[in-house]
Gaussian input, Z-matrix of N, CA and C with variables (Angstrom, degrees):
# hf/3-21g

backbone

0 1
 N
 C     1     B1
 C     2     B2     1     A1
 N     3     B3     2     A2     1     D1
 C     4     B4     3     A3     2     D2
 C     5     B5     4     A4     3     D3
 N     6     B6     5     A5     4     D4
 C     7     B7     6     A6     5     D5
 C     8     B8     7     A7     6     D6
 N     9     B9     8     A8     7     D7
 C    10    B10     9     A9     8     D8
 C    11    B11    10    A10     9     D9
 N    12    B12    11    A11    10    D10
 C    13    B13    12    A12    11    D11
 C    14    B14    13    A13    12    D12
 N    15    B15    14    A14    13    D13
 C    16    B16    15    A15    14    D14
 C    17    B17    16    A16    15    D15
 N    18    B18    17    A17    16    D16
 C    19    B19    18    A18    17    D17
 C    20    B20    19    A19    18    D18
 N    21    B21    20    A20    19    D19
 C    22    B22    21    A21    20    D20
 C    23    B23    22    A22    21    D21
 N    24    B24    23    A23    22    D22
 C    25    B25    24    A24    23    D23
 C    26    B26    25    A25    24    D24
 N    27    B27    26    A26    25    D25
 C    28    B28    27    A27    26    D26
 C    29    B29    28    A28    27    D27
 N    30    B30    29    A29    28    D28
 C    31    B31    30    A30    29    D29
 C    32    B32    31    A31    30    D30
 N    33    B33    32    A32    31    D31
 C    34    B34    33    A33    32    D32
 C    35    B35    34    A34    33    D33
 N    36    B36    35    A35    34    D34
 C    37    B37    36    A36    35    D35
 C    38    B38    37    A37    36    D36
 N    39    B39    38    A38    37    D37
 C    40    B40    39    A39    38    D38
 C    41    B41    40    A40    39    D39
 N    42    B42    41    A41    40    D40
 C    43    B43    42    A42    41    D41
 C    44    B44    43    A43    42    D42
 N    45    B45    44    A44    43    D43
 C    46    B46    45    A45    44    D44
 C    47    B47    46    A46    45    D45
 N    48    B48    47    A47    46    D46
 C    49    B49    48    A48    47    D47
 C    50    B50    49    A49    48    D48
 N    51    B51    50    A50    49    D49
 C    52    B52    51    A51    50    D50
 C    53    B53    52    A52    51    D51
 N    54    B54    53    A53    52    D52
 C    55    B55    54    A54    53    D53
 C    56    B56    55    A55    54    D54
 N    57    B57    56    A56    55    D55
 C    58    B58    57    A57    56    D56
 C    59    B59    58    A58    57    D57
 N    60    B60    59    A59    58    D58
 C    61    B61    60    A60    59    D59
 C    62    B62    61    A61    60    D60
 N    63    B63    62    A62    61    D61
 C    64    B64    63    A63    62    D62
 C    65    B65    64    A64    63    D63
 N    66    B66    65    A65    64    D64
 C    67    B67    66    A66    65    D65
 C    68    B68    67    A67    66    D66
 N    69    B69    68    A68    67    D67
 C    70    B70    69    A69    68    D68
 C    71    B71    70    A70    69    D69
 N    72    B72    71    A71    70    D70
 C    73    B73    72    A72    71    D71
 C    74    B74    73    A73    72    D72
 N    75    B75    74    A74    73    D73
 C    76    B76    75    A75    74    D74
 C    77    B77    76    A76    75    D75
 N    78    B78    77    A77    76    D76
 C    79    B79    78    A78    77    D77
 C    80    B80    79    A79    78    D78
 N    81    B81    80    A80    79    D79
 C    82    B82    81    A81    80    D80
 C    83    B83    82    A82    81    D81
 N    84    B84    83    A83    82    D82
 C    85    B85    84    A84    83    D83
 C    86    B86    85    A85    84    D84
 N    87    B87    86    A86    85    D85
 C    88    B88    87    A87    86    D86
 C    89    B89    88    A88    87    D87
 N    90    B90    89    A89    88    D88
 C    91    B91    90    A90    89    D89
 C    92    B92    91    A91    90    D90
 N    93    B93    92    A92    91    D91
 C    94    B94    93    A93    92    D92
 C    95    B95    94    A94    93    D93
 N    96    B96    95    A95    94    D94
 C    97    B97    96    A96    95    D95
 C    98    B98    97    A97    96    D96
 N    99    B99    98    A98    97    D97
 C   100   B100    99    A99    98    D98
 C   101   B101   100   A100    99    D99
 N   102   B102   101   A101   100   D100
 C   103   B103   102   A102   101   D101
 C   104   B104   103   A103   102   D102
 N   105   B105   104   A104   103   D103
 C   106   B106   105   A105   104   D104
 C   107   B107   106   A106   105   D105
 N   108   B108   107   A107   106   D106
 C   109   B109   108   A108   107   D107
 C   110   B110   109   A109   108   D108
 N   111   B111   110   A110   109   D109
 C   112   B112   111   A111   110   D110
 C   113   B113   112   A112   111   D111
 N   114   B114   113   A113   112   D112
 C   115   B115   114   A114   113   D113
 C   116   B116   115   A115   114   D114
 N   117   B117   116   A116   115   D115
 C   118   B118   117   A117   116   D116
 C   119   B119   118   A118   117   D117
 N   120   B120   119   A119   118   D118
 C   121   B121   120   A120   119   D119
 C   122   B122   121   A121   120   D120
 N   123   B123   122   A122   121   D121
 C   124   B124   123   A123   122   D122
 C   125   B125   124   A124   123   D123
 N   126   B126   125   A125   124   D124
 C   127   B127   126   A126   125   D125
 C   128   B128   127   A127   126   D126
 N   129   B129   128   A128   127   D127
 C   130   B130   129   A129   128   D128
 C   131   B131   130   A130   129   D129
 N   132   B132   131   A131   130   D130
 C   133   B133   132   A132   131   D131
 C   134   B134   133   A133   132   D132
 N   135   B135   134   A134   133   D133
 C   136   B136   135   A135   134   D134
 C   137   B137   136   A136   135   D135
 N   138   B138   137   A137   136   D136
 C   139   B139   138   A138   137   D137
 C   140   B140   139   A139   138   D138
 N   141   B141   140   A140   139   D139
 C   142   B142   141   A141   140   D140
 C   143   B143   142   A142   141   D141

   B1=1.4536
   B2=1.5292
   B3=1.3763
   B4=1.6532
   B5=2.0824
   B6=1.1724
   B7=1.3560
   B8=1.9305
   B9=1.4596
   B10=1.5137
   B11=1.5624
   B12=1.3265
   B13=1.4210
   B14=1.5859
   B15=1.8004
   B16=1.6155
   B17=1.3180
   B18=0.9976
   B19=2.0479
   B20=1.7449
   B21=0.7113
   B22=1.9642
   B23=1.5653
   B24=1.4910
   B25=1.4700
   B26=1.4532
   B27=1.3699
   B28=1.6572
   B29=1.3602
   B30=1.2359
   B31=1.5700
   B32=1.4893
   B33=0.8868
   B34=1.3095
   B35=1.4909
   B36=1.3964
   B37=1.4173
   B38=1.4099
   B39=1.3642
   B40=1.3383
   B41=2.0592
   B42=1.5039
   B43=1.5364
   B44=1.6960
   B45=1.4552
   B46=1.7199
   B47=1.3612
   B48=1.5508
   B49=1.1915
   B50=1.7746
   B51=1.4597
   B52=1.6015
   B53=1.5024
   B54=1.3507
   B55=1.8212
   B56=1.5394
   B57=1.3649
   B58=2.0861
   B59=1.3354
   B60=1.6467
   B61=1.6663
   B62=1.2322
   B63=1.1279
   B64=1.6685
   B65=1.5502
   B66=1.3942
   B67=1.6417
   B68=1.7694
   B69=1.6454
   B70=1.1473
   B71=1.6247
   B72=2.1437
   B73=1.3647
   B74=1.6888
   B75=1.7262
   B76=1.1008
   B77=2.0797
   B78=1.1745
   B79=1.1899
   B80=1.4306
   B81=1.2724
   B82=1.3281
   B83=1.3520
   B84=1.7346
   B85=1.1232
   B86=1.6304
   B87=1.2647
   B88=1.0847
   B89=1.8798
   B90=1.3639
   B91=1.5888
   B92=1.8132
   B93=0.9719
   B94=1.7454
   B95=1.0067
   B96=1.4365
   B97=1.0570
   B98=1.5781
   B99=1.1967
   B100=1.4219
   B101=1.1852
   B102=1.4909
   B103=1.6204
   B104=1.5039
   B105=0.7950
   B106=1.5828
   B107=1.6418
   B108=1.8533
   B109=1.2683
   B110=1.9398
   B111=1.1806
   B112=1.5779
   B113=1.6651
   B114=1.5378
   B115=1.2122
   B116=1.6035
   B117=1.3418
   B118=0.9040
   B119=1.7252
   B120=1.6901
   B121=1.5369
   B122=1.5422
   B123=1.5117
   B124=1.3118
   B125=1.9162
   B126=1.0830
   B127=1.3117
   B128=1.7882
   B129=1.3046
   B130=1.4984
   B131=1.6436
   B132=1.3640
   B133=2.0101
   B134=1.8151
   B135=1.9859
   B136=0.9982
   B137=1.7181
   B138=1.7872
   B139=1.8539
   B140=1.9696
   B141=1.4773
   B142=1.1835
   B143=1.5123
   A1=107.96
   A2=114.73
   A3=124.98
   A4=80.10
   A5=106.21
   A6=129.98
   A7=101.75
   A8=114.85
   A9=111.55
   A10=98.74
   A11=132.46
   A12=132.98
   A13=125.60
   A14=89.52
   A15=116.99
   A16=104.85
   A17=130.35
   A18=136.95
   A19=73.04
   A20=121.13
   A21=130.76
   A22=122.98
   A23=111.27
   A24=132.43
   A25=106.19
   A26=94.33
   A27=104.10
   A28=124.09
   A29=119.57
   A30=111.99
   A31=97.79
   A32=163.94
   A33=176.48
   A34=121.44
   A35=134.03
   A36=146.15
   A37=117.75
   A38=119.37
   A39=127.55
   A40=85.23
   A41=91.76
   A42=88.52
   A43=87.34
   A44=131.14
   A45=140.87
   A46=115.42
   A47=98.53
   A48=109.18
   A49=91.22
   A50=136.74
   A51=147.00
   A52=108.72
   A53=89.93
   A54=98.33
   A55=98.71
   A56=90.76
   A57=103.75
   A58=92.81
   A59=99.38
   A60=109.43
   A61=136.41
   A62=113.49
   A63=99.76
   A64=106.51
   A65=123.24
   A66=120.20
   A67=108.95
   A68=115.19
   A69=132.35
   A70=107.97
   A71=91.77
   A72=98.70
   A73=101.15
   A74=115.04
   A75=112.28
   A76=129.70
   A77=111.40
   A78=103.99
   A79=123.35
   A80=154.99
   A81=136.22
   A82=115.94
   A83=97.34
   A84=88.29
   A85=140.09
   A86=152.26
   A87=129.88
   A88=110.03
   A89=94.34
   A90=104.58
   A91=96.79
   A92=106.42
   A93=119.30
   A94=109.13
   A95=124.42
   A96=131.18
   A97=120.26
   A98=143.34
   A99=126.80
   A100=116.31
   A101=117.71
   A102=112.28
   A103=104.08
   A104=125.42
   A105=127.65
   A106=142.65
   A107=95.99
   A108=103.78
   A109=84.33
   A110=119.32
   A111=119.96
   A112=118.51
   A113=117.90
   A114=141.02
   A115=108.74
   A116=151.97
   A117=137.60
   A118=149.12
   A119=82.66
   A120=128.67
   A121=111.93
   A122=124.78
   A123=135.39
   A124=99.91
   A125=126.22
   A126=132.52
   A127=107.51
   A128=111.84
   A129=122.69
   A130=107.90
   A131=97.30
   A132=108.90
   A133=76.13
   A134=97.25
   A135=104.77
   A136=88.13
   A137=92.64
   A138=101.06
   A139=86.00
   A140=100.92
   A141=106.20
   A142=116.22
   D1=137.06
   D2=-159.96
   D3=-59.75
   D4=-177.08
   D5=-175.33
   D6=-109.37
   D7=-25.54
   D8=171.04
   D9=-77.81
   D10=-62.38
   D11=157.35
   D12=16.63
   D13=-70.97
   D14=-170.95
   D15=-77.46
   D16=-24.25
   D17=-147.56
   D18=-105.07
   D19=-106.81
   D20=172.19
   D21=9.16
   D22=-43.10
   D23=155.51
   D24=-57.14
   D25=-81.43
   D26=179.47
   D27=-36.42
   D28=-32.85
   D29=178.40
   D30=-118.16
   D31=37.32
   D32=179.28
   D33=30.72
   D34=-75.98
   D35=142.03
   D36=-61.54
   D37=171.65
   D38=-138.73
   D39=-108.25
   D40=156.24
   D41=-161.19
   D42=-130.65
   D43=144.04
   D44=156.90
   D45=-110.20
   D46=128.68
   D47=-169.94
   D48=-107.54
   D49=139.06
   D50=148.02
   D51=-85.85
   D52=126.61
   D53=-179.30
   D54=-149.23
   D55=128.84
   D56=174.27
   D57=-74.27
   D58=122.75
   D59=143.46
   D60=-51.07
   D61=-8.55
   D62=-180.00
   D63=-125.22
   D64=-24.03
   D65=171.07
   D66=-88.88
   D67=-52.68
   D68=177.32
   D69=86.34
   D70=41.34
   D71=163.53
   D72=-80.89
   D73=144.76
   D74=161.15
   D75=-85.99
   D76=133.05
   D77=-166.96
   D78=-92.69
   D79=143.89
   D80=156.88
   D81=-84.64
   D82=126.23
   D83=-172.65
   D84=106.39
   D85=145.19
   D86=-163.89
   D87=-112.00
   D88=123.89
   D89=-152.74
   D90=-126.58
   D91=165.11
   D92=-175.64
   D93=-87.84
   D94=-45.46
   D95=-160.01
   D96=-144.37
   D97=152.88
   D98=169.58
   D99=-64.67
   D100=148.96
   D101=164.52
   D102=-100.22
   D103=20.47
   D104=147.70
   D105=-78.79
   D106=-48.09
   D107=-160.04
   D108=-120.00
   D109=-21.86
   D110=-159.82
   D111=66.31
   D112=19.28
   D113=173.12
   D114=-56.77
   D115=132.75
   D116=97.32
   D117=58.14
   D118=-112.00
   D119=-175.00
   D120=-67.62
   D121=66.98
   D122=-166.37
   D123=-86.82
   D124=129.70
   D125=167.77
   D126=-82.17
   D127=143.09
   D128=174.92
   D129=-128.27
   D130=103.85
   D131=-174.67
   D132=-100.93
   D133=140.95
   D134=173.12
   D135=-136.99
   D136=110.56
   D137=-167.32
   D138=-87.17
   D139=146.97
   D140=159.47
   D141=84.94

């Protein structure tokens, strides 16, 4: 069984992770900007 397969079971529904592109603080939540760096350029991983 593939290894995306097994991870997908295991956590059941589909999960988003927010991550600044340029520090690679992670955010909760969907935000404009980092509260770290005041960057922008927010990444959207959509696991699952």
């Amino acid at each position: 069984m593939p290894l995306l397969t097994r991870v997908r079971r295991l956590f059941g529904t589909s999960h988003v992770i927010h991550e600044c592109r340029r520090c690679g603080t992670k955010l909760d939540g969907e935000f404009d900007t980092c509260s770290n760096c005041d960057s922008d350029d927010i990444a959207r991983y959509d696991i699952g």
